[in-house]
PAKOLVEX-131707 format. One record per residue (C-alpha): residue in one letter; x, y, z. Coordinates in steps of 0.5 Angstrom, whole numbers, padded with zeros to 4 digits, always signed. Each point is the difference from the previous one (the first is absolute). Layout:
AXYZ...
REM end
This chain:
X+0010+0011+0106X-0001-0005+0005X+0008-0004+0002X-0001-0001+0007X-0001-0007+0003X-0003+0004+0006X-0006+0003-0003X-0006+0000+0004X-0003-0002-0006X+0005-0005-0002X-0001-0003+0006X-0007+0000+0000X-0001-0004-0008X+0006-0004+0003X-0004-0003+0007X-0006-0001-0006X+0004-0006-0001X-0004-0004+0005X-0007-0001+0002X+0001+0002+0007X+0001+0007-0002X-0004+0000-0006X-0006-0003+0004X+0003+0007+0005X+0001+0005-0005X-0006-0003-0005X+0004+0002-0005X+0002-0006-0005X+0006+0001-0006X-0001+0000-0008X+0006-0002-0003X+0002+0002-0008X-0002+0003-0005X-0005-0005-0003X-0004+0000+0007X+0001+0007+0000X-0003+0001-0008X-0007-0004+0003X+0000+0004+0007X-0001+0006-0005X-0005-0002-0004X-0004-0002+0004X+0001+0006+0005X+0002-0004+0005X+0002+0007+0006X+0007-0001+0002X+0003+0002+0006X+0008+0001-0002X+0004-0001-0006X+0007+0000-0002X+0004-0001-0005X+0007+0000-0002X+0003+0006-0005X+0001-0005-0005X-0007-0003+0000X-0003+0006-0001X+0004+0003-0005X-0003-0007-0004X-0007+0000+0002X-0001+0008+0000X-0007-0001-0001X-0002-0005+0006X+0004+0003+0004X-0006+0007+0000X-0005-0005+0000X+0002-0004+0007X+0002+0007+0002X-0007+0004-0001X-0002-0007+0003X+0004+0000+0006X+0001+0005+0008X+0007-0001-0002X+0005+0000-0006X+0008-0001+0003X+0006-0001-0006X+0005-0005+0003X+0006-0003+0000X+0001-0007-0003X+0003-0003+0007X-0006+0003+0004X-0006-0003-0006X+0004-0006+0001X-0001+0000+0008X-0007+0001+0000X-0002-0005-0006X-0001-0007+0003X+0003-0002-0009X+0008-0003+0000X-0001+0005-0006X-0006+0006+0000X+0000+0003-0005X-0001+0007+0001X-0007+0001+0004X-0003-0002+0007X-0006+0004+0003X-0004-0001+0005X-0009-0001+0001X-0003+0001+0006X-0003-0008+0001X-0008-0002+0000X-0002+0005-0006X+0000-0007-0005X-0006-0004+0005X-0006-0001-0004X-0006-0004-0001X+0002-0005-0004X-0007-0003-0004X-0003-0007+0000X+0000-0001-0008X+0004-0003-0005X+0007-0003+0003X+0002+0001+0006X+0007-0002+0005X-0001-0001+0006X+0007-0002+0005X+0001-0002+0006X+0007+0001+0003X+0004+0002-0005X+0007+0001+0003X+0004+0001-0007X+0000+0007-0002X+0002-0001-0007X-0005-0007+0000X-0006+0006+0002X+0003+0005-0006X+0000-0005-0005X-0007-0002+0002X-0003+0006+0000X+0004+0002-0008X-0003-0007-0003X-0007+0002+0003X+0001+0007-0003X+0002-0004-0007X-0005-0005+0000X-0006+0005+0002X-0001-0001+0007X-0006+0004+0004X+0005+0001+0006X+0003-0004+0005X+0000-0001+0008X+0005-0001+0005X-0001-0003+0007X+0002+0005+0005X+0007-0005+0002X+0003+0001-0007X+0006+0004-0002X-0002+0007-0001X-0004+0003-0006X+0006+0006+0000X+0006-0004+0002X+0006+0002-0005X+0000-0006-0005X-0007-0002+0000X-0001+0007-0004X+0007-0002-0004X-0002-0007-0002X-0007+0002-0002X+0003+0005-0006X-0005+0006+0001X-0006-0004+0000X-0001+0001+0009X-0003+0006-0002X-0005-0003-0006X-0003-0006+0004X-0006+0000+0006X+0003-0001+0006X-0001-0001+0007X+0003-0003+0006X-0005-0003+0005X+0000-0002+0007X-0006-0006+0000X+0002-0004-0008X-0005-0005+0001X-0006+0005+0002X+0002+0004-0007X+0000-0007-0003X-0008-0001+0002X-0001+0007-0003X+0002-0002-0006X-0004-0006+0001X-0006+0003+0001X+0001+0005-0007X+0000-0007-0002X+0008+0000-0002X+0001-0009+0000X+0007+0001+0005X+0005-0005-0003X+0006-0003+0005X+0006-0002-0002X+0003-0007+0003X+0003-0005-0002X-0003-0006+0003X-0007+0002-0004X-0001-0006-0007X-0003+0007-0004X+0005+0004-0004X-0001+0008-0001X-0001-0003-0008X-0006-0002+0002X-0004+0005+0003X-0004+0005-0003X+0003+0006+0001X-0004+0004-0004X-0005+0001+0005X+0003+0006+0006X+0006-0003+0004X+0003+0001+0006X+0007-0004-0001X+0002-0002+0008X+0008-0001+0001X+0005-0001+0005X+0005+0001+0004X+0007-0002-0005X+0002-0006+0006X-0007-0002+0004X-0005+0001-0006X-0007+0003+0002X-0004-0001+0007X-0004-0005+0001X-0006+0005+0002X+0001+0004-0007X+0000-0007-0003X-0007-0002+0003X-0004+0006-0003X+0004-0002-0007X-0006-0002-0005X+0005-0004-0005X+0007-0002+0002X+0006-0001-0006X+0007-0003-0001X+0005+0002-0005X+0003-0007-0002X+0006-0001+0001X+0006-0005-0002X+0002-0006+0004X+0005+0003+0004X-0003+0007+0000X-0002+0002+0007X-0004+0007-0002X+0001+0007-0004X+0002+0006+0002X-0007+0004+0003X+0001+0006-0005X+0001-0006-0007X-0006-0003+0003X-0004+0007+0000X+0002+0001-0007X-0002-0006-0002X-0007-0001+0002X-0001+0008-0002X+0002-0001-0007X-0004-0006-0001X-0006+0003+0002X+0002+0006-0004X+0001-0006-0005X-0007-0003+0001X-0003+0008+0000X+0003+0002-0007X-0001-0007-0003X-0008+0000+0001X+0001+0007-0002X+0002-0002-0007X-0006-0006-0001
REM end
């Protein structure tokens, strides 16, 4: 069992704490036993896990199904797992996945997300738990955003960062215009527009643009935007959170979808 704070590995899941050295490692931190449970049915390959005795003792099962998963499986002590984990509480597990292997092709049908400069992790993980809940196709990232990887981007999004298609992209407005030419209708948000996300038909194949939590969406990714919508507010209110906002335009479309469905 692992008790030193010195441990090279130790060290190296401590330094994952930050981009920077996640970037220079290219390894990115799964933390508890739920994100765990998802990497293993998914067969996602892992690099290191550890554990505490306790938690293996109490998971017995999962803890032979990540360690047949995984280079390398350490025990370690309480104080040691609660260093490497970036959780106040972790509760028992931390591993580590080398970073890039969850780059896919994201496919221009049904409903798409599409998000420019998002800086809040858990705005980007509860974007990609709503998509996955309302049955998104996939969601794209500008290349400025926070990290696909970071620690609570895959917390907040509760498993389900490893269901949806997702891809970061270095030039949005140019994946945009294929999506576009896939005959997608590209649906910005902004608050000036007099069109509510009520009244657009989102039955067809939608690509729903969002942006950054302080300064909204671009102009240039406004421009190639087919429709613009609000979401109406009351007197007094200024906007909502990006992450409500998508959650509610992705269940009206869910909304309008199953509604024709039953007609």
């Amino acid at each position: 069992m692992l008790t030193s704070f010195k441990n090279p590995l130790v060290k190296q899941v401590r330094k994952l704490h930050s981009a920077k050295d996640r970037h220079k490692q290219q390894l990115f931190l799964l933390e508890g036993t739920h994100l765990l449970e998802e990497a293993c049915a998914m067969n996602y390959p892992l690099v290191a896990v550890c554990c505490t005795p306790q938690w293996q003792k109490d998971h017995l099962h999962l803890w032979n199904l990540v360690s047949s998963q995984c280079e390398r499986a350490e025990v370690v002590s309480e104080e040691v797992l609660k260093m490497m984990a970036t959780t106040v509480q972790p509760d028992g597990i931390i591993a580590t996945a080398r970073r890039g292997l969850r780059s896919q092709e994201v496919p221009f049908t049904g409903l798409l997300l599409a998000l420019e400069t998002i800086q809040n992790p858990g705005n980007l993980g509860t974007m990609i738990r709503t998509a996955a809940a309302a049955g998104a196709s996939g969601l794209l990232l500008s290349e400025d955003s926070v990290d696909l990887d970071n620690p609570k981007v895959l917390r907040a999004s509760t498993g389900q960062w490893f269901r949806l298609p997702m891809k970061t992209t270095s030039n949005l407005e140019a994946t945009i215009l294929k999506a576009k030419q896939a005959d997608m209708q590209v649906v910005a948000t902004l608050p000036t527009s007099s069109l509510s996300y009520w009244d657009v038909d989102w039955r067809k194949p939608s690509l729903i643009l969002l942006g950054n939590e302080g300064a909204g969406l671009s102009d240039s990714l406004v421009a190639v935007s087919d429709i613009q919508v609000n979401i109406p507010l009351a007197l007094g209110v200024e906007s909502l959170n990006v992450a409500i906002t998508a959650a509610l335009i992705l269940y009206e479309a869910q909304r309008q979808k199953t509604h024709h469905l039953r007609k």
